[in-house]
N, C-alpha and C positions, 0 to 999 in steps of 0.2 A: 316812319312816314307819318304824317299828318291827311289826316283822311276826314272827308266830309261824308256822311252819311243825311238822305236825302225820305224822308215820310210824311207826305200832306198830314195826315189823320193819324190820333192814336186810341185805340182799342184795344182793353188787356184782352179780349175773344179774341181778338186779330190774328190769323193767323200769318201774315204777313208784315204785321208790328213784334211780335212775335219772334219771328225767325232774324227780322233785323236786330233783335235786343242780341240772342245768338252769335249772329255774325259781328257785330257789336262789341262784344265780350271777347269773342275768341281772337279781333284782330288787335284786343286789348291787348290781351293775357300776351302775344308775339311781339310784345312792346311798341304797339303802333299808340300814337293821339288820336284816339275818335272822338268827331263831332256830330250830333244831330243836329239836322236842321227842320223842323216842323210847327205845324200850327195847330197844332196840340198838345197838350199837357203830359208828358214823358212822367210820370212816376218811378223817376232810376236817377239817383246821386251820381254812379257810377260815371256818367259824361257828360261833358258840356251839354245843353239844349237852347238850340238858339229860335227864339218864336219868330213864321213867319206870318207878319200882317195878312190877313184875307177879309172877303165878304164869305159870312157863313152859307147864304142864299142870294138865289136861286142856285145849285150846282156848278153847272154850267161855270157862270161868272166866277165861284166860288174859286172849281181849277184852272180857270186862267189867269187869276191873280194871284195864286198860290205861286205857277208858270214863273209871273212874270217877275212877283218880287223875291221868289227864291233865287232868281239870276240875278237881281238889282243886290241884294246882300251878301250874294257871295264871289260877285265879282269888286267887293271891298276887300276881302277876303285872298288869306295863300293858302291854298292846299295842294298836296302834292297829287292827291287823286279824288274826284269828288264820282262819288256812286251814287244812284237816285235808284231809290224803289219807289219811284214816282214817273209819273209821264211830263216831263217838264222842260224846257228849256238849254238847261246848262247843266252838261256833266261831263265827264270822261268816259263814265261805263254806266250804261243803263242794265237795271237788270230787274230782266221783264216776267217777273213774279205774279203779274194777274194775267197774264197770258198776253194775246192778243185780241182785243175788241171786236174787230172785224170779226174773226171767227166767231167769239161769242155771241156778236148779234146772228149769224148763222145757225148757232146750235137753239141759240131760243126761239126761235121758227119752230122749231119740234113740238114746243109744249103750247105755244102763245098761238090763242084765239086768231082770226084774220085781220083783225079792226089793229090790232096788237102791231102785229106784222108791219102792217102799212105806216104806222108813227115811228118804226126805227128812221124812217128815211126823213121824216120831219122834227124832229125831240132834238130841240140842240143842245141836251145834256149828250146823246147820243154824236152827234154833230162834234160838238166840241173835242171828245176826246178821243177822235178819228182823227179829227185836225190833230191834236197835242202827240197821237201814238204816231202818225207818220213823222212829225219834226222832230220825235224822240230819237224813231228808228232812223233813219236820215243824216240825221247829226251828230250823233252819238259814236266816239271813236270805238266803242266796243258794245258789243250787247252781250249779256249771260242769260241764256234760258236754262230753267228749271226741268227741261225735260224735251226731247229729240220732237216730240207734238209742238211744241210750242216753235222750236224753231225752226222746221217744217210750215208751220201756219203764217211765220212771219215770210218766210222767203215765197210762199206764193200769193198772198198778198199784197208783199212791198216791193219783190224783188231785189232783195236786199240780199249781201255777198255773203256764199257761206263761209267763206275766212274770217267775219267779223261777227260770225254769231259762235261764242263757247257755252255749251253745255254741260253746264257743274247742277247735278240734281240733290236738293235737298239735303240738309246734315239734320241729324237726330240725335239728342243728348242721351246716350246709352245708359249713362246712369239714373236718369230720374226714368227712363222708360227702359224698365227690365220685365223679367218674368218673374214670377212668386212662385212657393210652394202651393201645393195643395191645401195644404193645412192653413197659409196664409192665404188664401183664394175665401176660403169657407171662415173664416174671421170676418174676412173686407165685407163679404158678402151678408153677412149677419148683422153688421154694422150699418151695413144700408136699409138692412130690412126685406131683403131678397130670400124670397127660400125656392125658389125654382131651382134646379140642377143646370140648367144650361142657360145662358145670357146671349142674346144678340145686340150687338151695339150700334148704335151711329150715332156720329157727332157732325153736325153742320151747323152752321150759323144763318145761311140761306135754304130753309126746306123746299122754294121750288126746284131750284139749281140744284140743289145736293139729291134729289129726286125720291124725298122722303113719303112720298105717296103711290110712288110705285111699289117699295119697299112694305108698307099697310097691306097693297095689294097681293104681296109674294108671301106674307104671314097668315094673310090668311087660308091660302093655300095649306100652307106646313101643317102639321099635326101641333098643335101649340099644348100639347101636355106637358106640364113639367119645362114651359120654359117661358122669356120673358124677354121680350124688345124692350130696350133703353134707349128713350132718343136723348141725347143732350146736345144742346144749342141754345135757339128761340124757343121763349117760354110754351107752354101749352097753349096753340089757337085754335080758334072754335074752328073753324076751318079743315086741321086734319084730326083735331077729334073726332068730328063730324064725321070724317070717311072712316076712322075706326071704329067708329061704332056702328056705322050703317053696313062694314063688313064682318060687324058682331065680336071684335078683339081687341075692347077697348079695356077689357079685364087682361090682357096680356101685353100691354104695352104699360109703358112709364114713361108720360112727360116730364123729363127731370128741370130743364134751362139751362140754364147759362152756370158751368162748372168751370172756373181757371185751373181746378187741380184736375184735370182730367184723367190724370193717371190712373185715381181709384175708382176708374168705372172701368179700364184696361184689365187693372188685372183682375176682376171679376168676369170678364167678357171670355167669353167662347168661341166667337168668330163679327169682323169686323166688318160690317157691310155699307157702302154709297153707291149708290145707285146714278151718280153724279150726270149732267147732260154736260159739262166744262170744268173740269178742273187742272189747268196748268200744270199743279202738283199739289194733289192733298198732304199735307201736311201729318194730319190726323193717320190715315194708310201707313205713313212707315212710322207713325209714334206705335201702331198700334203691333207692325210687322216687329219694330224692338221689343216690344212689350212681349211677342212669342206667340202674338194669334194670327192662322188665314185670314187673307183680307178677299172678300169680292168685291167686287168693283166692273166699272166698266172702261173702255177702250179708249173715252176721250177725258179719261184721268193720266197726268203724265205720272203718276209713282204708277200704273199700271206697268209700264217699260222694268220695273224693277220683280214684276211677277210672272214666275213659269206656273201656265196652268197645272190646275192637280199636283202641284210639289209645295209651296206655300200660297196657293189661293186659287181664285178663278177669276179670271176675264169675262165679263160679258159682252158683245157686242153692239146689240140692241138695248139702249139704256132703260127703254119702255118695256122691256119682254118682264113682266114680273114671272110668269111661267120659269125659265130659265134661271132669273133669283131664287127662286124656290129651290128649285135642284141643287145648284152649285151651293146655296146655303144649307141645304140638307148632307150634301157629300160631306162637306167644312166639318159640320157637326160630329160625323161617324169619324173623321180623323184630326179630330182637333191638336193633339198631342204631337202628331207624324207632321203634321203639316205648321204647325203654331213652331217646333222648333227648328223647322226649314227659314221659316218667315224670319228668325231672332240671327241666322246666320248671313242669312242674305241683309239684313240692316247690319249688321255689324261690320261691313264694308262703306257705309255711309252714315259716317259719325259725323257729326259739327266741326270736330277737327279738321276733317280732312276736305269738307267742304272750303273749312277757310283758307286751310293749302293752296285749292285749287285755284280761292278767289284771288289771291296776293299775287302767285304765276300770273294770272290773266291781268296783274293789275300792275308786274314788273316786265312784264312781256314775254316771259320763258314758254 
């Protein structure tokens, strides 16, 4: 088949640029023709890249002419099935990889000031792509969500049929995220410059949303002897410095930034924590459950769905309860080993392979 593949933005951080390069590859490798279509710069020989025309600013304008002229050029165009991991106009199967908006303006209520609150309802960056996600949802002969949250959020939002929403949850390349030996753990780790015995991790690219400040607040709880938070994402800001220091663990953290090899902060890691207020489906969660570590997290992360408390990780319910990170990241710690190789089983049912399995059925109609 001849397949059109659909990404306003490219970001090598992206996790959702990312996981389409994946999806990408894998409906390669089953002999399909993939095409990109994006308005940005693809760094991969491997397939076609077709740019589409935009204004970069304001937002807003920016996705709706992304919208409009990713429809104007691909209805030049034959493709046997065009997928968008975009909110856009023209597709066959949309598949709703940043969740649903609506909800997320919901969940950032949690954290956002009141003054904050009140401009969801006037921000026509916000506006816009409430307009773009209903026309998605709506018109789109198929939707795939990442995880039973997500399409749960669409159906009571849009009202939309649950016959036409399939839930295929995240694939994970098993091979570049494994577990190490011991002996290789204490290499990685030397090589970084780590000499604590136990590592906590998190990776976000968004520290409000990935909820990196709660996380500050649940370490400094912990006994931090002998151990050592690594954030990687956004570079170090004066911002949650500030709160590390002012909760006096600014000696036990590591602002590292922006790593594309993320691997080698995995297998150095002990236990993988987000504290997240939205995440459809962390990504990072099952690289890090392949990799062989508990992950905590919280309840409106969709790889949550793939976690039984206390067997490879913990749930938290309350995203804000740092109390509660404290513990379930304390438990993690006393059974890293018990728990890190439940987590490497439980991912090994959800390989990238067989995510693209799933995607091709939904996309032959089986």
């Amino acid at each position: 088949m001849k397949i059109a593949l659909i990404r306003k933005n490219y970001n090598s951080y992206g996790g959702a640029e990312n996981y389409l390069r994946l999806v990408a590859k894998g409906l390669n490798a089953k002999g399909h023709d993939v095409h990109i279509f994006s308005a940005g710069n693809w760094h991969d020989n491997a397939f076609p890249v077709h740019r589409i025309k935009i204004l970069n600013k304001p937002s807003f304008l920016s996705n709706i002419f992304f919208a409009v002229n990713s429809k104007a050029v691909l209805k030049k165009e034959s493709f046997d099935c065009i997928i968008s991991f975009e909110r856009t106009f023209f597709q066959d199967i949309y598949r709703a990889g940043d969740g649903c908006h609506r909800e997320w303006l919901n969940k950032r209520r949690i954290v956002e000031p009141f003054l904050k609150k009140l401009s969801f309802a006037l921000n026509p960056h916000h506006l816009t792509l409430l307009y773009l996600e209903k026309k998605c949802f709506l018109h789109s002969k198929k939707i795939i969500a990442n995880s039973m949250m997500v399409k749960n959020d669409i159906i009571k939002h849009y009202s939309i049929p649950d016959r036409k929403i399939h839930v295929i949850y995240n694939g994970v390349d098993l091979k570049r995220f494994s577990p190490v030996t011991v002996e290789q753990k204490t290499i990685a780790k030397h090589s970084l410059g780590i000499k604590e015995n136990k590592v906590i991790l998190f990776v976000g690219a968004d520290f409000k949303r990935k909820g990196l400040s709660v996380l500050l607040k649940a370490v400094s709880i912990l006994d931090m002897k002998d151990k050592k938070l690594i954030v990687v994402g956004e570079k170090e800001t004066p911002r949650y410095f500030k709160i590390a220091k002012k909760l006096r663990i600014e000696k036990h953290v590591v602002f590292w930034g922006h790593e594309p090899e993320i691997e080698k902060f995995l297998i150095i890691a002990d236990v993988f924590v987000l504290p997240t207020i939205y995440d459809p489906f962390s990504n990072a969660a099952l690289e890090a459950m392949a990799t062989g570590l508990p992950v905590v997290t919280t309840a409106y992360n969709g790889a949550s769905e793939l976690i039984e408390n206390g067997v490879n990780g913990f749930i938290i319910s309350d995203p804000l309860d740092e109390r509660a990170f404290a513990d379930k990241i304390s438990d993690a710690l006393l059974r890293t080993e018990e728990m890190g190789k439940n987590a490497r089983t439980k991912a090994e049912d959800y390989s990238i392979e067989k995510a693209v399995e799933k995607i091709v059925k939904v996309i032959s109609g089986k």
